[in-house]
C-alpha positions in Angstrom: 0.0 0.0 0.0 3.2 2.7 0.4 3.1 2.4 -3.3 -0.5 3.7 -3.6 0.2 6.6 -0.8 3.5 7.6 -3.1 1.5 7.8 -6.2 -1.7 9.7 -4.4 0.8 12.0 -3.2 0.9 13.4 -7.0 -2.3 14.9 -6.5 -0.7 18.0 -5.9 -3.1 21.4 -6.6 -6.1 19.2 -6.7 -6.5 18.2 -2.9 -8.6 20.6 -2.0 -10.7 19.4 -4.5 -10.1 15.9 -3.4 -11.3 17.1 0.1 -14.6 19.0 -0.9 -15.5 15.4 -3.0 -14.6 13.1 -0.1 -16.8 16.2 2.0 -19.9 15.4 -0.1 -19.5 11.9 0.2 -20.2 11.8 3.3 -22.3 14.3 3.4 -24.5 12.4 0.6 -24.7 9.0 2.8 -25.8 10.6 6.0 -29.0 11.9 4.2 -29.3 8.2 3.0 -29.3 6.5 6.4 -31.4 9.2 8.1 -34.1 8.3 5.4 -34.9 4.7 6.8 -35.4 6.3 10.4 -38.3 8.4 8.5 -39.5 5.6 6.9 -40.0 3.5 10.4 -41.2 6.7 11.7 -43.8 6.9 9.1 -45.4 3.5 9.5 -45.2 2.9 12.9 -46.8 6.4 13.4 -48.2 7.8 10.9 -49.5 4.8 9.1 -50.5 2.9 12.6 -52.4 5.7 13.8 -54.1 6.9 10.7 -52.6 10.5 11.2 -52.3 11.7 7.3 -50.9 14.8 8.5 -47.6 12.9 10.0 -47.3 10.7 7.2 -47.1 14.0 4.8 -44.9 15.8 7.3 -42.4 13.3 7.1 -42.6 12.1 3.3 -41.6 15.9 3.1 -38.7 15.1 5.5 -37.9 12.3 3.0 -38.4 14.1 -0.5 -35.9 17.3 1.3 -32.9 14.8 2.4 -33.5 12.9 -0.9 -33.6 16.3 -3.1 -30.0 17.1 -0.8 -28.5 13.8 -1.1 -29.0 14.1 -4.8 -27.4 17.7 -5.0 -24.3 16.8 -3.0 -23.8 13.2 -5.3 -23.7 16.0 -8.2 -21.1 18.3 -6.1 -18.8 15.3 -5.6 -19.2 13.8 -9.3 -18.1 17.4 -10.0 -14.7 17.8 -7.6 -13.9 14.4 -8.4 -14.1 14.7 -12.4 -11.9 17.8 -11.9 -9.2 15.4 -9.3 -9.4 12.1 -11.5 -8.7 14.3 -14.9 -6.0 16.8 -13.3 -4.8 13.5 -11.2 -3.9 11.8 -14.6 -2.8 14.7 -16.3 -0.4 15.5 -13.8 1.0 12.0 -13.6 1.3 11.8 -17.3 3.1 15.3 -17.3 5.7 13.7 -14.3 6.7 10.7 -16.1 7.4 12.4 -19.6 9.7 14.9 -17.7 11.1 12.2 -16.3 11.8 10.6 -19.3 13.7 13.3 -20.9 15.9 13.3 -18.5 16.8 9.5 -18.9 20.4 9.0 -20.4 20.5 6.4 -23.0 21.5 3.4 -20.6 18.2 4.4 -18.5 16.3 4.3 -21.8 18.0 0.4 -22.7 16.7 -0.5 -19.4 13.0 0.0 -20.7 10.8 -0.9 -24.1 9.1 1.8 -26.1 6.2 0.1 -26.0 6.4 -0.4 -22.3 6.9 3.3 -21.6 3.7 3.6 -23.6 1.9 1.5 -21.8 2.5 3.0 -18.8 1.4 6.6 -19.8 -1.3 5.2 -20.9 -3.0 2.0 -20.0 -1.6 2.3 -16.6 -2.2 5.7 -15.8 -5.9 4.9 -17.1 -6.0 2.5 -14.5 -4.8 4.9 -11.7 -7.2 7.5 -12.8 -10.2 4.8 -12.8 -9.3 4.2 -9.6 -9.5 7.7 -8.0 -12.8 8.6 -9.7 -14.6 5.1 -9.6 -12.8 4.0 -5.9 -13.1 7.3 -3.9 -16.8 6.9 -3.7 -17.1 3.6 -2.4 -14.4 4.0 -0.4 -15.8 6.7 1.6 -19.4 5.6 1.2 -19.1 1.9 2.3 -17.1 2.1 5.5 -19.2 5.3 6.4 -22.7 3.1 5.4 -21.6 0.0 7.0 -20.3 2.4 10.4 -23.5 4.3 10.5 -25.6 1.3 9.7 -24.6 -0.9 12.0 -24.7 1.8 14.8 -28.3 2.3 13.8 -29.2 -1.0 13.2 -27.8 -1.5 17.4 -30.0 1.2 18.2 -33.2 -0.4 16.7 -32.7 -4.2 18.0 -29.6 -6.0 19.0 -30.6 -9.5 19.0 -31.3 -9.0 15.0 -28.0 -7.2 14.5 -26.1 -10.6 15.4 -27.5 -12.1 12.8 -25.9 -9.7 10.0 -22.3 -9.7 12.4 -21.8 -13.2 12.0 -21.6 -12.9 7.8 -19.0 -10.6 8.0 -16.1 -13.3 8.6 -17.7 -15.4 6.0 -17.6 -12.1 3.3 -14.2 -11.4 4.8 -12.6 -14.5 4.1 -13.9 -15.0 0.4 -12.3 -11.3 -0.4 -9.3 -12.2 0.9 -9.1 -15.3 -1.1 -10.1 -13.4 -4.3 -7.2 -10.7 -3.6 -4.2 -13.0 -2.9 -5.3 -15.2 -5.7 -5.8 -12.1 -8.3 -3.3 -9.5 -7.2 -0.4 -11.3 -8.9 -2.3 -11.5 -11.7 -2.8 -7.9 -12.6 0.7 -7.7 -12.7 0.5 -10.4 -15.6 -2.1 -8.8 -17.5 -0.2 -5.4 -18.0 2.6 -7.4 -18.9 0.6 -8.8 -21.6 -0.3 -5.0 -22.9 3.2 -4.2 -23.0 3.5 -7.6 -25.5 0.4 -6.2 -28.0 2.1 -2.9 -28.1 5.5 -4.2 -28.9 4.3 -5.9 -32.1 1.5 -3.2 -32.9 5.1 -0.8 -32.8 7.0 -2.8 -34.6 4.2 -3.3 -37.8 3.7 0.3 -38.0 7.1 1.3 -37.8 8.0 -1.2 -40.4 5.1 -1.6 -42.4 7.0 -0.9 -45.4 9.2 -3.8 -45.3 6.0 -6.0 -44.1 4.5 -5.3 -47.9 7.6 -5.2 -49.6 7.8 -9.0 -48.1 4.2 -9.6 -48.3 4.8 -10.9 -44.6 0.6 -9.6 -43.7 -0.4 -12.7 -42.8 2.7 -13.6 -40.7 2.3 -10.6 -38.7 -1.3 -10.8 -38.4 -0.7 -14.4 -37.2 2.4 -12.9 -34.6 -0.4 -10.2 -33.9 -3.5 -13.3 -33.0 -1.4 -15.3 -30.8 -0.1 -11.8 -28.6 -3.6 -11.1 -28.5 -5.0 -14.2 -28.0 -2.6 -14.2 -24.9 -4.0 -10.9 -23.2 -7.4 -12.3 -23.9 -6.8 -15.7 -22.1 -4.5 -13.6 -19.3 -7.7 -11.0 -18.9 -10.2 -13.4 -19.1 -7.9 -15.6 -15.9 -8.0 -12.7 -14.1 -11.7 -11.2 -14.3 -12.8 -15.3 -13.5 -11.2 -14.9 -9.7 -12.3 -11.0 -9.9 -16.0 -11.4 -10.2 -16.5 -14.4 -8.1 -16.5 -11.3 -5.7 -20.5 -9.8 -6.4 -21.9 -13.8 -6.2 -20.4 -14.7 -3.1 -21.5 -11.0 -1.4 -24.8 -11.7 -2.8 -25.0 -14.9 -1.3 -24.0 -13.7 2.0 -26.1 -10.7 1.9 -29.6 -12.8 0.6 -28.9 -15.5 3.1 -28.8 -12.6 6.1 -31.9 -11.2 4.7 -33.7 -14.4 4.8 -32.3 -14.8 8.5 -33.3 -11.5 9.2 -36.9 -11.8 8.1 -37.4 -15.7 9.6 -36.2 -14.1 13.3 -37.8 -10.6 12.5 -41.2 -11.8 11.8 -41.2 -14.4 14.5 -40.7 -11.4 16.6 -43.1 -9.2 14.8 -45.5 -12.1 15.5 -44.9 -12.0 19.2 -45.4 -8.6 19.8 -41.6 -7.8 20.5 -41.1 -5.7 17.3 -42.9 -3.3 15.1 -43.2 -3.8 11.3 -42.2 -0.3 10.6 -38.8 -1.2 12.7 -38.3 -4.5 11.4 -38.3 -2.6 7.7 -35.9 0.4 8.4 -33.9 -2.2 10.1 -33.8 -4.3 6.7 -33.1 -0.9 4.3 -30.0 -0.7 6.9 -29.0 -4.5 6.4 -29.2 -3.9 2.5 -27.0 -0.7 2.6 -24.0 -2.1 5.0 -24.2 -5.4 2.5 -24.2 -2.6 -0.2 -21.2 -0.7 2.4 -19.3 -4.3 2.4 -19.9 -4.8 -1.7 -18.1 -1.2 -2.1 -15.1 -2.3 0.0 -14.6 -5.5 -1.5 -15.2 -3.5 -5.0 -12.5 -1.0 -3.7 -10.2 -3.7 -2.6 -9.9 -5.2 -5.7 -9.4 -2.1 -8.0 -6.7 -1.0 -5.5 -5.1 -4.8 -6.4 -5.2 -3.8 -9.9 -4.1 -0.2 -9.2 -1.0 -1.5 -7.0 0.3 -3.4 -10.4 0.1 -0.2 -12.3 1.3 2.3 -9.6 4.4 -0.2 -9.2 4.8 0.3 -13.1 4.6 3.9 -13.0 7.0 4.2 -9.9 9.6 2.6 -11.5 10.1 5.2 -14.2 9.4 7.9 -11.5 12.3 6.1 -9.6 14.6 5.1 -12.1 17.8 7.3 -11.4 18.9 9.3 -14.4 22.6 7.4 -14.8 24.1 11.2 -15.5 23.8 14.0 -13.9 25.4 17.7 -13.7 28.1 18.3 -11.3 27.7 20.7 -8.3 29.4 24.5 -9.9 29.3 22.6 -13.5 30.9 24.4 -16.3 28.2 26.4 -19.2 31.2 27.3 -21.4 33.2 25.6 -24.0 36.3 27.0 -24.7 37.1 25.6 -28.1 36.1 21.9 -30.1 39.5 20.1 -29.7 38.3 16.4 -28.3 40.4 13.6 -26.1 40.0 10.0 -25.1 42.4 9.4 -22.4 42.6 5.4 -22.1 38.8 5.2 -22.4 37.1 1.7 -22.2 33.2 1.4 -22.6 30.5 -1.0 -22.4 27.1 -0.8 -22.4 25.8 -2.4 -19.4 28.0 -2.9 -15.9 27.2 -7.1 -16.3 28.9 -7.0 -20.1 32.1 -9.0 -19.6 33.8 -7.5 -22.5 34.0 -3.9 -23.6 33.2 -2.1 -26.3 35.9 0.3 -26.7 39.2 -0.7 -25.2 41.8 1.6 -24.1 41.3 4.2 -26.6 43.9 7.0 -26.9 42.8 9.9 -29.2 44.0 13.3 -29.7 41.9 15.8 -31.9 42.7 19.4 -32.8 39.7 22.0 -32.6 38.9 22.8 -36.2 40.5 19.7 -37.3 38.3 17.1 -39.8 38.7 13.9 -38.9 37.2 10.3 -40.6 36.4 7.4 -38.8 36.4 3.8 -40.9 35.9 0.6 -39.2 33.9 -2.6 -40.2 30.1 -3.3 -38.9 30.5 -3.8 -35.1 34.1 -2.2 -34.5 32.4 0.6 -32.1 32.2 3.8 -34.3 28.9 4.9 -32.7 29.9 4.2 -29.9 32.8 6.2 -29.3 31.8 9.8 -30.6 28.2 9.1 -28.6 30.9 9.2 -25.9 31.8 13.2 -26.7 28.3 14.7 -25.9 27.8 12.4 -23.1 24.7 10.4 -24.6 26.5 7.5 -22.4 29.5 7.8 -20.1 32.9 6.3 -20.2 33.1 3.1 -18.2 37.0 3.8 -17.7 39.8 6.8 -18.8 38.1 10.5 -19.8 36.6 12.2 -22.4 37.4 15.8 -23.3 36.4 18.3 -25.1 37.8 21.7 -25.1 40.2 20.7 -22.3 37.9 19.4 -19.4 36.4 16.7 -18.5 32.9 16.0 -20.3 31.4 15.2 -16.4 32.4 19.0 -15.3 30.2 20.8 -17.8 26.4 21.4 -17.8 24.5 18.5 -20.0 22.8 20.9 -21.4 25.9 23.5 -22.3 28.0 20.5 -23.8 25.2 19.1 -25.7 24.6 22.5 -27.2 27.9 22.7 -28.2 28.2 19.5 -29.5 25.6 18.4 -32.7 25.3 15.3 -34.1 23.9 13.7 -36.9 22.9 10.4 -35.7 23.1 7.2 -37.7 19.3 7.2 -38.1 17.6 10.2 -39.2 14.5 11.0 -37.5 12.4 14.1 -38.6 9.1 15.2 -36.5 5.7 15.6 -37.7 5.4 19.5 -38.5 6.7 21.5 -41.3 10.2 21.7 -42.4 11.1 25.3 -40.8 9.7 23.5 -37.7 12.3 21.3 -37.7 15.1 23.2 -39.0 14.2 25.1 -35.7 15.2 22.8 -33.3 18.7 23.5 -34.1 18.1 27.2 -33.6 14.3 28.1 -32.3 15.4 32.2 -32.8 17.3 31.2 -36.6 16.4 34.3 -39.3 15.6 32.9 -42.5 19.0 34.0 -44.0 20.2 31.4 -41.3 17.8 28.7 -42.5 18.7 29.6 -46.2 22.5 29.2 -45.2 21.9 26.4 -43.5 19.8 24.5 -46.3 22.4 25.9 -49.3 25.4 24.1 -46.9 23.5 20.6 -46.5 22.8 20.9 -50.2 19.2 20.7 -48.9 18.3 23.9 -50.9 18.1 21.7 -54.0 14.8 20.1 -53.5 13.4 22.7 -51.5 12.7 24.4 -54.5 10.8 22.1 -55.7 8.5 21.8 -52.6 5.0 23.5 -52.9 5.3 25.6 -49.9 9.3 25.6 -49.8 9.8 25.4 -45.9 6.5 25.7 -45.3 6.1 22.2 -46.6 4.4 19.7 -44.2 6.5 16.8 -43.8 4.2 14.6 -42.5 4.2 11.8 -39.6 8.3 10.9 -39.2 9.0 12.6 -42.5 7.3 10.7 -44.8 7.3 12.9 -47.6 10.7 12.8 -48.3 13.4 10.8 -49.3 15.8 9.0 -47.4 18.8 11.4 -48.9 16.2 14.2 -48.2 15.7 13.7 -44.9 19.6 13.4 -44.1 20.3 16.6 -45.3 17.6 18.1 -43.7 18.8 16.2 -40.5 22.7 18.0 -41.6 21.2 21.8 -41.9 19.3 21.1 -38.6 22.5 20.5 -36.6 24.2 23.4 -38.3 21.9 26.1 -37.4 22.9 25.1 -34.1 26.5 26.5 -34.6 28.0 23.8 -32.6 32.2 23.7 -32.1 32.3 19.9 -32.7 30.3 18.2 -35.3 29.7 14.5 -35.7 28.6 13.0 -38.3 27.5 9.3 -37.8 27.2 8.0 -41.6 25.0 11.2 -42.2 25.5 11.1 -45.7 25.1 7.1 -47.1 21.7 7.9 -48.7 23.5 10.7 -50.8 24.9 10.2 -53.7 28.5 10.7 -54.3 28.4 14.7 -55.9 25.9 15.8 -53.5 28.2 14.4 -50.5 31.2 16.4 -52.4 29.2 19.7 -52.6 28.2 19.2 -48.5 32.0 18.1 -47.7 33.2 21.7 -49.5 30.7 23.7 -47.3 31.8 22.2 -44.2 35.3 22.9 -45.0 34.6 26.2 -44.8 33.9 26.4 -41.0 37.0 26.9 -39.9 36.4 27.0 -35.8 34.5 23.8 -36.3 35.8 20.3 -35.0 34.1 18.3 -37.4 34.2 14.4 -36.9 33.0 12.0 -39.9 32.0 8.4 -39.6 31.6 6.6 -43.0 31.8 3.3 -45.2 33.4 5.1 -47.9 37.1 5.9 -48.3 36.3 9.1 -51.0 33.9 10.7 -47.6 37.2 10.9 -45.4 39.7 10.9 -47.9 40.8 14.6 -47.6 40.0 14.6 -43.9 43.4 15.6 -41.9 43.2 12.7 -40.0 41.7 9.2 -40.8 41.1 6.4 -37.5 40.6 3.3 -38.2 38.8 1.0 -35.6 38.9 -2.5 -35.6 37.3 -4.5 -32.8 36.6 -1.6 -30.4 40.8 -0.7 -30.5 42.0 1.9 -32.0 44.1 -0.1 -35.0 45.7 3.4 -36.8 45.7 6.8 -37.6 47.3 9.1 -39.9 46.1 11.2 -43.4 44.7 9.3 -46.6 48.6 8.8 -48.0 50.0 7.4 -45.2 47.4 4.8 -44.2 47.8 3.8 -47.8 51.4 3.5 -47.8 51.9 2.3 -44.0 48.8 0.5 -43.4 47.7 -2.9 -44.8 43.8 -3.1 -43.5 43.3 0.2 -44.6 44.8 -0.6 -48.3 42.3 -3.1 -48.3 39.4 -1.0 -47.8 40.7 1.4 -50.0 41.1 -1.3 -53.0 37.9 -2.9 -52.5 36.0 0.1 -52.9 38.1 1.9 -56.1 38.7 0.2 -59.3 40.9 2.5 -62.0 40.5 5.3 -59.7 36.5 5.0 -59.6 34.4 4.0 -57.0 32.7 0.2 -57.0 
């Protein structure tokens, strides 16, 4: 239950609200119970004695609390729509923020689809819980409190009867929580499974009907779905064996209750008018017990969820600014000091292994290697996307852990490996590299990524909507849309992370000659082919997460054999494969 009082303690703004509902609550059940008391009144009074005027006086008694009772339900339904919406709003809001502050390694610790589900489904669930659980939470312990205490009042001897049911509806809702709660925890589990493939077919649906693989992923789809149906349908058996079993209870103690009652009646020890207030009382605190039970078993469900939410609200962002951290960059020069990575603290190997680097701000520098020998990896290391397991990483002298995330990110753009554009239009995301650029920023921006070519052509120029992920352009497109991007952001190192493979060969020449025109700029170039780092002042080759050589284009080729052997694969006569 500490995990429900954490996640209630998000309710933040709205608990006066919360307090005005829980207010009319009770409010709304007092008028209920006094309305029985009228009713006994009225019979054994009114009706016994033939006095109209009594019988009127208090079915006016009645209609008032009824007319009240129905006015404060309306109050409460109206604070509490205001607490359940604000309450999921608000938690929604949390765990996004908290999200963005994730590093990458806090990101690999959780699916997409299970972050997802967790803003959504289980949030849902939360919310459900506040506006359909408040009510009978306050209502049936404050029914089956004031019942009981009136039902004493009225006769003892019957009330025994209804006391000895309560360890029988006890017992059966503790059998139906310990057997279910574990198995809420299964069924969102199960949501996180339809989502994964429901995010994987839309992401890729493409490649499904390029394959014509439909009816394999509608068949991957059935069985995913067929297993949150059977896990649902497991669950909801044990969860509604609950209203039966109260039902049982609660007809069996009416039965009782009318068998002793009317005996009673018979004999001249009770009054009919008593003996039916005291059964409206019976039927509400079984109605009081129903709610709790009811209440019980959402917060079961509500406990799986609030555990999934707290886990991204607890999840410790793996960096973090220093105390006094730096904001400014002196210059773009970059150093690996003996740095080893890997991506998770149980890996056995590394990544990168003792890698000793030295790179002049201003300088352009290539980065070859084969598939796998850790060329993401290390310059993801420069604008601290992950941290170095071992050695430093510096850029512009210091230590990347002494400046501000946000300073050294700023100062540091990268093009990553896969281009992802945002639904909007293209000045909208040129912006992000610069919010406050002028449009003869964009327009140099666009003319240096040789973007200005097919913006042309666009109907609304960069006005153009771009659609859901940038579907309405080209792969090449979209990278060099992805390169002007990063440059509006002025950054003093600039990494390029095979930024330009969907380009063809002129069009990666005419980008190459407007980046060597920023002189201040650090600019770092990971590609597959030889003619993209070619005139680069420095060339690295990787091999196997080591750092294997480095030196210009001539002397790899004269000193180096794996490098020769890159460079001969790919030319023929001086021209490219």
């Amino acid at each position: 239950m500490e995990q429900i009082k954490r996640i209630f303690a998000h309710l933040g703004r709205y608990k006066k609200e919360f307090g005005l509902a829980v207010l009319f609550v009770v409010l709304e059940t007092g008028l209920e119970m006094v309305i029985p008391v009228m009713m006994a009144d009225t019979i054994d009074v009114g009706v016994a004695a033939g006095d109209v005027q009594y019988i009127l006086a208090k079915g006016v008694q009645m209609g008032v609390c009824a007319l009240l009772s129905l006015i404060t339900g309306m109050l409460y339904a109206r604070y509490m729509a205001r607490v359940a919406c604000g309450f999921g709003a608000q938690l929604r809001e949390e765990q996004y923020r908290k999200i963005q502050t994730y590093s990458f390694a806090n990101l690999d610790r959780f699916e997409t689809s299970s972050l997802i589900t967790r803003m959504t489904t289980d949030i849902t669930v939360l919310q459900n819980a506040v506006s359909g659980g408040l009510r009978p939470l306050v209502r049936g312990p404050s029914m089956l409190v004031m019942g009981v205490g009136l039902a004493l009042l009225m006769d003892p001897k019957l009330t025994l009867v209804f006391l000895f049911c309560t360890p029988v509806l006890t017992l059966v809702l503790v059998l139906i929580v310990r057997k279910v709660a574990p198995m809420y925890k299964k069924l969102q589990a199960a949501m996180d499974r339809v989502n994964v493939i429901v995010e994987e077919n839309l992401t890729a649906i493409r490649a499904v009907k390029a394959f014509v693989r439909g009816e394999y992923e509608e068949e991957k789809f059935g069985q995913v779905n067929r297993g949150l149906m059977e896990t649902s349908q497991n669950t909801f058996r044990y969860a509604v064996l609950n209203l039966p079993a109260f039902q049982l209870t609660m007809y069996a103690a009416i039965v009782l209750i009318l068998w002793f009652g009317g005996n009673m009646a018979m004999a001249g020890e009770m009054q009919v008018g008593k003996l039916t207030g005291f059964l409206s009382y019976v039927l509400q605190i079984m109605n009081g017990l129903v709610m709790i039970s009811n209440v019980f078993l959402m917060l079961t469900r509500s406990l799986a969820s609030a555990n999934r939410v707290l886990e991204v609200l607890d999840e410790v962002p793996d960096l973090a600014d220093q105390e006094n951290a730096e904001r400014d960059i002196p210059d773009g020069s970059v150093d690996f000091e003996h740095v080893s990575f890997k991506y998770s603290a149980a890996a056995k190997e590394n990544v990168l292994e003792d890698v000793q680097l030295h790179i002049p701000a201003g300088q352009t520098v290539g980065i070859l290697g084969g598939t796998g020998s850790a060329k993401t990896s290390l310059v993801q290391l420069i604008p601290r996307l992950y941290d170095a397991t071992e050695g430093t990483v510096k850029v512009g002298g210091r230590d990347v852990k002494q400046y501000q995330l946000a300073a050294l990110r700023d100062a540091v753009g990268i093009v990553l490996q896969k281009n992802v554009l945002f639904s909007g239009t293209i000045r909208e995301n040129l912006l992000w590299g610069n919010e406050n650029a002028s449009d003869e920023e964009l327009e140099w921006a666009c003319r240096t990524a040789c973007a200005d070519e097919f913006l042309a052509r666009m109907p609304k120029g960069l006005d153009t909507d771009l659609g859901q992920g940038g579907v309405n352009v080209s792969g090449g497109q979209k990278q060099r849309l992805c390169i002007a991007r990063t440059l509006l952001k002025r950054p003093k190192v600039l990494i390029f992370d095979d930024s330009t493979s969907a380009v063809d060969t002129a069009t990666e020449a005419k980008i190459r000659a407007g980046l060597a025109a920023l002189k201040d700029t650090t600019k770092i170039i990971i590609a597959q082919r030889v003619t993209s780092v070619m005139e680069a002042d420095q060339i690295i080759l990787l091999e196997d997460g080591r750092v294997h050589a480095v030196g210009t284009h001539e002397q790899l080729l004269r000193e180096d054999a794996i490098y020769k052997e890159i460079y001969d694969s790919q030319m023929k006569g001086g021209q490219m494969a």
